[in-house]
C-alpha beads as a LAMMPS data file, in Angstrom:
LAMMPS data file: protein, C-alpha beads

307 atoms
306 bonds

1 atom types
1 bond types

-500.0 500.0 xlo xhi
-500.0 500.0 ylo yhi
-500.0 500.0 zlo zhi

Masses

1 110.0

Atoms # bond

1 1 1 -141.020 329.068 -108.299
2 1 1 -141.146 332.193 -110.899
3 1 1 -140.716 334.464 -107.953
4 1 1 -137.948 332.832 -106.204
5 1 1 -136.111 332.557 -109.411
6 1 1 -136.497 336.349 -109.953
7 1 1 -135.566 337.336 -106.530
8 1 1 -132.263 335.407 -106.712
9 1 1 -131.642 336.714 -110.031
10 1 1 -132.098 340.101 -108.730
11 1 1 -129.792 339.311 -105.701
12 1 1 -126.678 337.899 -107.925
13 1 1 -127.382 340.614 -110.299
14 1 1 -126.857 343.175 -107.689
15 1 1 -124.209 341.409 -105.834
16 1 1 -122.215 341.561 -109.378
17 1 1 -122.529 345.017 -109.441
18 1 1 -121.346 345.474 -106.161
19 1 1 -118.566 343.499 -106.397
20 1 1 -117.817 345.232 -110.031
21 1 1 -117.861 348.454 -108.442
22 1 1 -115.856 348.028 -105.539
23 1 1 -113.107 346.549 -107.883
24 1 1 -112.942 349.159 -110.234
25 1 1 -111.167 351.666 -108.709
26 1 1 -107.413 352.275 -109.695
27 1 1 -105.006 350.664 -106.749
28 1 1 -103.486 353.568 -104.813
29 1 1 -99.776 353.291 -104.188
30 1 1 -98.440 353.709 -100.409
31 1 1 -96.607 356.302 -98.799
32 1 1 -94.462 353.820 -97.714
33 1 1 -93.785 350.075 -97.360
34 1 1 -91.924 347.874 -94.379
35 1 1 -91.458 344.172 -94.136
36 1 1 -92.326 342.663 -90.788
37 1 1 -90.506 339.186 -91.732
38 1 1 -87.857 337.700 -94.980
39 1 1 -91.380 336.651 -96.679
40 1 1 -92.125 338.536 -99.714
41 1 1 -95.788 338.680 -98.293
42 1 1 -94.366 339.903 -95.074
43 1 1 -95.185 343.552 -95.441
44 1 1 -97.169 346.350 -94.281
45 1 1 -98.521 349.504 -96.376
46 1 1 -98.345 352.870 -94.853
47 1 1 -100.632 355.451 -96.072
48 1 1 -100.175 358.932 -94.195
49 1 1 -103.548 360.771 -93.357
50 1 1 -104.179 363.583 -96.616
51 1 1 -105.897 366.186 -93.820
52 1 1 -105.227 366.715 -90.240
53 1 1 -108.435 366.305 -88.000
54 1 1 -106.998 365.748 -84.970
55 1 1 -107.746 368.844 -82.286
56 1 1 -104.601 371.190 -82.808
57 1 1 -103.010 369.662 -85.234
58 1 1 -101.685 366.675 -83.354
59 1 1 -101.462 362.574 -84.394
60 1 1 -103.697 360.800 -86.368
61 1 1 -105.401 357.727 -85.014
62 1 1 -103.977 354.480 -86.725
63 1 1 -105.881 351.882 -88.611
64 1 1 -104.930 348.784 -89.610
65 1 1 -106.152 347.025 -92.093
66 1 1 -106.552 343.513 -93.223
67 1 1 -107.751 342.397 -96.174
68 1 1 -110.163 339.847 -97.308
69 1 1 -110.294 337.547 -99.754
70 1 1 -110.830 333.836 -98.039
71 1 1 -107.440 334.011 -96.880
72 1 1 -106.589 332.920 -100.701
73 1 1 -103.591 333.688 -102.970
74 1 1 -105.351 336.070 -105.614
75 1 1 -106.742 338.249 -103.392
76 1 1 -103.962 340.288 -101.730
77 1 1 -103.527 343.819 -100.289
78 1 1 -103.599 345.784 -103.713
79 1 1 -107.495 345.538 -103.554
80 1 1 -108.026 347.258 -100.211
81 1 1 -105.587 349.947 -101.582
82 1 1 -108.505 352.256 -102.414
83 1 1 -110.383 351.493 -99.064
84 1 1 -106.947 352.364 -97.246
85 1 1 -106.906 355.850 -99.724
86 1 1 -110.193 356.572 -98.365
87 1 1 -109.086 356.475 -94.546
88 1 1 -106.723 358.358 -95.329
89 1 1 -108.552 361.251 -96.562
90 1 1 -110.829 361.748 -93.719
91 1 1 -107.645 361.978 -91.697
92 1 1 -106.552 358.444 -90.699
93 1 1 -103.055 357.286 -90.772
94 1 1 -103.404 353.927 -91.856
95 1 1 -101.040 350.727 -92.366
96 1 1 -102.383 348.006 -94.441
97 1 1 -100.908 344.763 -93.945
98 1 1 -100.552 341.590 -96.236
99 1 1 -99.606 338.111 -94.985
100 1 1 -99.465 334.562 -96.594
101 1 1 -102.436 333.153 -97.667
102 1 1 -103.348 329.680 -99.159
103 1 1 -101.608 328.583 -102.418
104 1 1 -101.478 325.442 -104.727
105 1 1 -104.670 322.641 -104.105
106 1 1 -103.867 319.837 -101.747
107 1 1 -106.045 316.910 -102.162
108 1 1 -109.057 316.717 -100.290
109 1 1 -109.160 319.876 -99.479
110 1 1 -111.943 321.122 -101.976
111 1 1 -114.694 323.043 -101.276
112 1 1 -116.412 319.698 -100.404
113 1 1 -114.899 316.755 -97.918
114 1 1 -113.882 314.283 -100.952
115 1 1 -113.772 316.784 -103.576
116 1 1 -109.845 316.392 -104.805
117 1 1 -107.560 318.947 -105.899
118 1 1 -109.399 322.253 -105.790
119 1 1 -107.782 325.445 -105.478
120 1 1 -106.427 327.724 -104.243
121 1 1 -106.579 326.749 -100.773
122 1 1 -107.867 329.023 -98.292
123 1 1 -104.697 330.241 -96.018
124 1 1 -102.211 328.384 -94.450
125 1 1 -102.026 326.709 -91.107
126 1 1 -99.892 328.428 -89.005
127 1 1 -98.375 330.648 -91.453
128 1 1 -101.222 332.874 -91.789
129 1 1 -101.821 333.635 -87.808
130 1 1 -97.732 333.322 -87.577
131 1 1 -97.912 336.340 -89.921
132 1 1 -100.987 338.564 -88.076
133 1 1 -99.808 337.978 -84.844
134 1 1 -95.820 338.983 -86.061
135 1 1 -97.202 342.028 -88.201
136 1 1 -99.476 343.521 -84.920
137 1 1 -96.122 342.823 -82.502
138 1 1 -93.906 344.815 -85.401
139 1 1 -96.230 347.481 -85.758
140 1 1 -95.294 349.787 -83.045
141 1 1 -91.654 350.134 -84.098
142 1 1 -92.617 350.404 -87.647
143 1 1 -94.827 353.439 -87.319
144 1 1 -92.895 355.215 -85.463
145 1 1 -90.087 354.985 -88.304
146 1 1 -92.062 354.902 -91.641
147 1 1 -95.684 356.541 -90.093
148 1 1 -94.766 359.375 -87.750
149 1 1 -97.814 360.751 -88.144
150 1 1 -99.671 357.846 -86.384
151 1 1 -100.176 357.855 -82.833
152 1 1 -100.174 353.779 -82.160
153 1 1 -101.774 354.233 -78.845
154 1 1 -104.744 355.421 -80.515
155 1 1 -104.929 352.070 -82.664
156 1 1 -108.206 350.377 -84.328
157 1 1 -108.224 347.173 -86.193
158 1 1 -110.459 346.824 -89.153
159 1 1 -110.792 343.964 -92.035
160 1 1 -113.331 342.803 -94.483
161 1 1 -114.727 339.249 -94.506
162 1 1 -111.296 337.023 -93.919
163 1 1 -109.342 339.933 -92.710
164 1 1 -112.438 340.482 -90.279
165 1 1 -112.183 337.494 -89.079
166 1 1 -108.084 337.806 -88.830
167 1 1 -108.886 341.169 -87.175
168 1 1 -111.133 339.441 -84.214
169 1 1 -108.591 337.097 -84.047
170 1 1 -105.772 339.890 -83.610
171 1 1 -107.268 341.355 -80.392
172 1 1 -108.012 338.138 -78.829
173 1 1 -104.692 336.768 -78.760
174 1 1 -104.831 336.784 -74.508
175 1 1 -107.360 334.397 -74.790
176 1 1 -105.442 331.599 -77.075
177 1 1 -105.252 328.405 -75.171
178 1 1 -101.968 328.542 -73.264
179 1 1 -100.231 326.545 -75.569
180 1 1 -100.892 329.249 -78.320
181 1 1 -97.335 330.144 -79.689
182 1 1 -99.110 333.347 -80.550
183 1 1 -100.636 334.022 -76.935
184 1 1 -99.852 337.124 -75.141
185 1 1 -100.110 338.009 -71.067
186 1 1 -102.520 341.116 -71.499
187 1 1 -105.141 342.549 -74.227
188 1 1 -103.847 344.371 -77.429
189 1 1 -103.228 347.501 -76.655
190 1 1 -106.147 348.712 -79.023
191 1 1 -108.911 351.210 -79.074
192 1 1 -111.611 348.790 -80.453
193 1 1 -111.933 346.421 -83.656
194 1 1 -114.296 347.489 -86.612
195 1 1 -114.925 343.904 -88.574
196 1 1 -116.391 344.621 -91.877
197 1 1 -118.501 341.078 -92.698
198 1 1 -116.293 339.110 -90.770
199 1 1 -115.791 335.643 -91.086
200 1 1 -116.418 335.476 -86.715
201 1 1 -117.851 331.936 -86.379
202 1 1 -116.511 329.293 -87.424
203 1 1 -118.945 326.462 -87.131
204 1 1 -121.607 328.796 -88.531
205 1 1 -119.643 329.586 -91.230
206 1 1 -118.794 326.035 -91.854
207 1 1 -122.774 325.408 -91.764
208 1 1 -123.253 327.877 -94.687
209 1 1 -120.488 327.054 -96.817
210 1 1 -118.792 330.096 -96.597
211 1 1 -116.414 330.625 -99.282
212 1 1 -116.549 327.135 -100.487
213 1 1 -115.083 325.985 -96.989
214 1 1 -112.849 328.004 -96.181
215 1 1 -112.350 328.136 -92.709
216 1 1 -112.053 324.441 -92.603
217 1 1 -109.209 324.666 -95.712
218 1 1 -107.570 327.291 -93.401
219 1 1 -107.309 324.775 -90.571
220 1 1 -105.936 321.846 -92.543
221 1 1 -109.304 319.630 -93.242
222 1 1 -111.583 318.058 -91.427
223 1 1 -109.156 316.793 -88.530
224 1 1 -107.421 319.829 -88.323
225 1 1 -110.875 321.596 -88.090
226 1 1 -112.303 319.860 -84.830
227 1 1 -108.255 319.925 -83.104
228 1 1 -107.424 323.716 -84.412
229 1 1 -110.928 325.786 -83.512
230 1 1 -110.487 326.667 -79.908
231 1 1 -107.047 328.198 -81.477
232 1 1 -108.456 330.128 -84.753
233 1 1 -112.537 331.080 -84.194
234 1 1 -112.984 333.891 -82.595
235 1 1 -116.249 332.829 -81.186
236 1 1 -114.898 330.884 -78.993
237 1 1 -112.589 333.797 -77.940
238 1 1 -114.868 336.093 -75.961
239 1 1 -114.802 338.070 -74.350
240 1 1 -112.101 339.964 -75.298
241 1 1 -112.686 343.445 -73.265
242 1 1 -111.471 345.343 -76.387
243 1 1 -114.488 347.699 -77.810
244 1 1 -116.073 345.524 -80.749
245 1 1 -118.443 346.715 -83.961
246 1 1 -119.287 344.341 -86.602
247 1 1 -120.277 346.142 -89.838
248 1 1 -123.126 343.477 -91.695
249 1 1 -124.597 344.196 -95.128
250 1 1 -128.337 342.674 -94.807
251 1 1 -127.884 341.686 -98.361
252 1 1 -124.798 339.677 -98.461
253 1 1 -124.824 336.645 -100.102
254 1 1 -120.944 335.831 -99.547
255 1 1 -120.850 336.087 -95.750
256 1 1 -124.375 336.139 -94.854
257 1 1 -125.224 338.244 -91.591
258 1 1 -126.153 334.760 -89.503
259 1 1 -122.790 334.889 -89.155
260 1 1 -122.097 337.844 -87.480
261 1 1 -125.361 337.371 -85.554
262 1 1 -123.528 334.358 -84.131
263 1 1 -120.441 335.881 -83.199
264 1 1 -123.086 338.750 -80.811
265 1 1 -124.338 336.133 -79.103
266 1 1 -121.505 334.411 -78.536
267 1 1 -120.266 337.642 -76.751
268 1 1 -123.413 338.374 -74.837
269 1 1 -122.996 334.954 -73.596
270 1 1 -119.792 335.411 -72.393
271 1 1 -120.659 338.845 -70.535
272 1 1 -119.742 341.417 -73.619
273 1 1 -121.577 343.722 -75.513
274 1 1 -120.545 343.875 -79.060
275 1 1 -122.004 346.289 -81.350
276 1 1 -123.722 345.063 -84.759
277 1 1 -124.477 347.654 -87.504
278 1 1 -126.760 346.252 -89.875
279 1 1 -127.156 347.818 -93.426
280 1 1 -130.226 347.319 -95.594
281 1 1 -129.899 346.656 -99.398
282 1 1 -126.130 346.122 -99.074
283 1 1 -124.333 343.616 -99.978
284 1 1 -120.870 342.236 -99.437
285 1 1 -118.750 344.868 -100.883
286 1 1 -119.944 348.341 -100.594
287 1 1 -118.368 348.222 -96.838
288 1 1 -114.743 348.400 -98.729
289 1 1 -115.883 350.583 -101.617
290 1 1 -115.087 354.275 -101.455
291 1 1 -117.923 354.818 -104.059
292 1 1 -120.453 353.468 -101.327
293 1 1 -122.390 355.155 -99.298
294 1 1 -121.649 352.278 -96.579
295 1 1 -117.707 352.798 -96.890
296 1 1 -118.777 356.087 -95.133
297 1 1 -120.366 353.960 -92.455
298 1 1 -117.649 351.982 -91.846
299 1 1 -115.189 355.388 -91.341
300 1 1 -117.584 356.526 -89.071
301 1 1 -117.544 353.515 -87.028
302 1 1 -113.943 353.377 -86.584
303 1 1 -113.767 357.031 -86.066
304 1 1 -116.416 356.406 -83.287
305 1 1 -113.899 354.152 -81.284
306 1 1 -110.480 356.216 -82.853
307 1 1 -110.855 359.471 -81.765

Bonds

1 1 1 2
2 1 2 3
3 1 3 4
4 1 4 5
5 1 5 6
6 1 6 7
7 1 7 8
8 1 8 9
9 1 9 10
10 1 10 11
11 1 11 12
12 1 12 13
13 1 13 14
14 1 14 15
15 1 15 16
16 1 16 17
17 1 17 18
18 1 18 19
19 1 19 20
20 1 20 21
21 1 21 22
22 1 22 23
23 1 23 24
24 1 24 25
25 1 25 26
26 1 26 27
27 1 27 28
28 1 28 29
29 1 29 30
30 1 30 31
31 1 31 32
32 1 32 33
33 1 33 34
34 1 34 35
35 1 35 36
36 1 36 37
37 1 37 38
38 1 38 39
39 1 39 40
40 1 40 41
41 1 41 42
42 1 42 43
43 1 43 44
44 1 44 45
45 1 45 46
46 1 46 47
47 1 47 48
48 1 48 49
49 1 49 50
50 1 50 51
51 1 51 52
52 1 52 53
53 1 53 54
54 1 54 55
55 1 55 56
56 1 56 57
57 1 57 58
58 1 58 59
59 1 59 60
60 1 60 61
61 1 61 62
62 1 62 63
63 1 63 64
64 1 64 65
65 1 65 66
66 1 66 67
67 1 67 68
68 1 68 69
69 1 69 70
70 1 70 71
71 1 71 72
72 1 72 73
73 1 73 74
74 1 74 75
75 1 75 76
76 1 76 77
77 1 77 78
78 1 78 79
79 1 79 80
80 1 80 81
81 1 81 82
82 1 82 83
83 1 83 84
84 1 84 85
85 1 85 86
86 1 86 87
87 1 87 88
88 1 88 89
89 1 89 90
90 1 90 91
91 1 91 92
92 1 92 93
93 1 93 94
94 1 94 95
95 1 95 96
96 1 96 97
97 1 97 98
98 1 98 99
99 1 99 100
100 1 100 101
101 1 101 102
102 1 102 103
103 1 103 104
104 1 104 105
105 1 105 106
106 1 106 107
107 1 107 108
108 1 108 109
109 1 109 110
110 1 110 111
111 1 111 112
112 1 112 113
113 1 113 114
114 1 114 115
115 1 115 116
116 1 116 117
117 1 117 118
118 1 118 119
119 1 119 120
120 1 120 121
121 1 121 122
122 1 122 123
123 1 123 124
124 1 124 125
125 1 125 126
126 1 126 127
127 1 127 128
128 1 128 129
129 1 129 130
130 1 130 131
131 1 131 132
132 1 132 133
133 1 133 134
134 1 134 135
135 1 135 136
136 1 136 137
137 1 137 138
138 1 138 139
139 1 139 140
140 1 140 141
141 1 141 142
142 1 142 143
143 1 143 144
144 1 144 145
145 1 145 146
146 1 146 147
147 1 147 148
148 1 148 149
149 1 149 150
150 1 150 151
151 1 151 152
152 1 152 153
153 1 153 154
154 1 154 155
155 1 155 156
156 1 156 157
157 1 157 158
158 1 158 159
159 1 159 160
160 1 160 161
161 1 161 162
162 1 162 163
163 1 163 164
164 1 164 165
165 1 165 166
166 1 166 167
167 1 167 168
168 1 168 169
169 1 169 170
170 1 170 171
171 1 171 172
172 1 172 173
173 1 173 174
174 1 174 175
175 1 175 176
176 1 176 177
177 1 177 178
178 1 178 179
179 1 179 180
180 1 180 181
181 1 181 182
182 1 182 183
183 1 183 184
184 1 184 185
185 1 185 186
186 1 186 187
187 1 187 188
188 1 188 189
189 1 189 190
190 1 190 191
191 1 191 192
192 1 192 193
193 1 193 194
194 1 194 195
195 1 195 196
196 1 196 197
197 1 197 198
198 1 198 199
199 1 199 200
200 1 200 201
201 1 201 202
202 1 202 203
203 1 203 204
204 1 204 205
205 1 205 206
206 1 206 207
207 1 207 208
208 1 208 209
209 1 209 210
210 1 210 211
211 1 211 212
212 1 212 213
213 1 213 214
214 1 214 215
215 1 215 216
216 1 216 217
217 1 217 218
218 1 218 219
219 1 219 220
220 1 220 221
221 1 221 222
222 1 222 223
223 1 223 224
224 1 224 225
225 1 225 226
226 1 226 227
227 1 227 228
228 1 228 229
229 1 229 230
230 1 230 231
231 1 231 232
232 1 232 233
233 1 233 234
234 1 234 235
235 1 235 236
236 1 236 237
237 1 237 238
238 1 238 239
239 1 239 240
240 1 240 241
241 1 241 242
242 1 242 243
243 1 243 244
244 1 244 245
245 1 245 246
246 1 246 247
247 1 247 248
248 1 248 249
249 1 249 250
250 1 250 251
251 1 251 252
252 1 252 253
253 1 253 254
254 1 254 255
255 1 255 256
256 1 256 257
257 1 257 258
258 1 258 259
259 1 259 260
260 1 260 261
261 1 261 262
262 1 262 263
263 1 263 264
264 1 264 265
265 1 265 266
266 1 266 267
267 1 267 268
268 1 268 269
269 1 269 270
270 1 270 271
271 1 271 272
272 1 272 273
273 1 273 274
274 1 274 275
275 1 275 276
276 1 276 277
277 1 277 278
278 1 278 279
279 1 279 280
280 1 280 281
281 1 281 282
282 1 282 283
283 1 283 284
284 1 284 285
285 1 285 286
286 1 286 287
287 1 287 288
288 1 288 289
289 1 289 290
290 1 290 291
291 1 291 292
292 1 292 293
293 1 293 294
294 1 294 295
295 1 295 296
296 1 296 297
297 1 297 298
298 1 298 299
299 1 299 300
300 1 300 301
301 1 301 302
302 1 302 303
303 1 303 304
304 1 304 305
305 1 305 306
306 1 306 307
């Protein structure tokens, strides 16, 4: 069909362009940098907030972020660096965090059951949540040496697509299965979560073909998949009683807003109200880009719960 065809042209077209744009910018370096663990990836950014905007002069809020990427080698930290920048200049103090993410193929763990070596693999099982959960328990100390500008108990998590996902994930660690090495007694001590396109449903996800199968690459395959769920999708980790805003380009083609959708009614199910922005004509990556207008969104929303 003619118009089909020149609808999705129009759609990749734009989603290039989006993507192009929000990769452009230069990576900003940190104010400082503190490892969490001996692994090289085992780090966390700090970028100190440019203006003060808190009343009289007093702490900035805290934001961490975690990047996207499918939880895949290439994509590391260095591409949020201008998204962390930009909290920073409306007054943020924010620590972006890297952990280990999926390296060399494994057989049969393609984008399709049967497909052979493909990779990089997305993430590693546990190495990825051994990282998250390790980085959020370090992070207190850390600021307070390398970020004094940060008041912690005024902390929001944010992340884009994977990290989104990882983010959920972070502040619904008191409702791992009790087996959960990375279970703890109480909820994070956090002001609310901002998830930027976030990976939050697993079997939805899965339905899609999100990222080429990535969330079942991240659990180890189709076995690990069915055994490893009730540990890793936040869907089934509701509710959470931690303040909750999904931020949802319309337009996105990578992680398409069904997902999202599914992860809000998975929470009103379970009693919680999470809040879903929606965004028309955007795509995937203007929610990182500081050249969006939808970047601006995003600060707002996290300002909304920081402050």
């Amino acid at each position: 069909m003619p118009d089909d065809a020149a609808a999705r042209a129009a759609a990749e077209a734009r989603a290039a362009a989006e993507e192009g744009s929000a990769f452009s910018h230069a990576a900003v370096d940190p104010d400082a940098t503190a490892a969490y663990g001996a692994d090289p990836d085992q780090v966390i950014d700090f970028y100190a907030p440019r203006e003060v905007l808190s009343p009289g002069g007093g702490l900035a809020p805290l934001v961490v972020v975690l990047h996207g990427g499918a939880w895949r080698a290439p994509y590391d930290r260095r591409h949020v660096t201008p998204f962390a920048d930009f909290l920073a200049r409306r007054g943020f103090a924010v620590a972006n965090v890297e952990y280990r993410r999926g390296g060399v193929s494994v057989p049969g763990q393609g984008a399709a059951a049967g497909a052979g070596d493909v990779g990089p693999v997305a993430g590693r099982w546990p190495e990825t949540f051994d990282d998250v959960a390790a980085a959020m328990d370090a992070l207190p100390a850390l600021v307070r040496e390398f970020l004094p500008q940060a008041d912690s108990r005024r902390m929001v998590v944010t992340g884009h697509s994977a990290g989104g996902h990882l983010a959920l994930w972070a502040a619904a660690r008191h409702l791992l299965p009790a087996d959960a090495v990375w279970r703890i007694d109480r909820p994070a001590p956090l002001r609310g979560v901002v998830a930027l396109a976030p990976i939050a449903d697993f079997t939805v996800a899965e339905k899609l073909d999100v990222c080429g199968g990535a969330c079942r690459q991240l659990l180890g395959g189709e076995e690990g998949f069915t055994v490893r769920l009730p540990y890793a999708d936040p869907a089934l980790l509701l509710p959470t009683g931690i303040a909750t805003t999904l931020v949802q380009g319309r337009a996105d083609t990578v992680v398409p807003q069904a997902v999202a959708e599914a992860y809000a009614d998975a929470a009103a199910k379970a009693g919680e109200v999470v809040g879903l922005t929606l965004l028309e004509d955007v795509g995937h990556f203007p929610l990182i880009d500081p050249a969006a207008d939808a970047c601006a969104v995003v600060a707002e929303e996290i300002a909304q719960l920081a402050w």
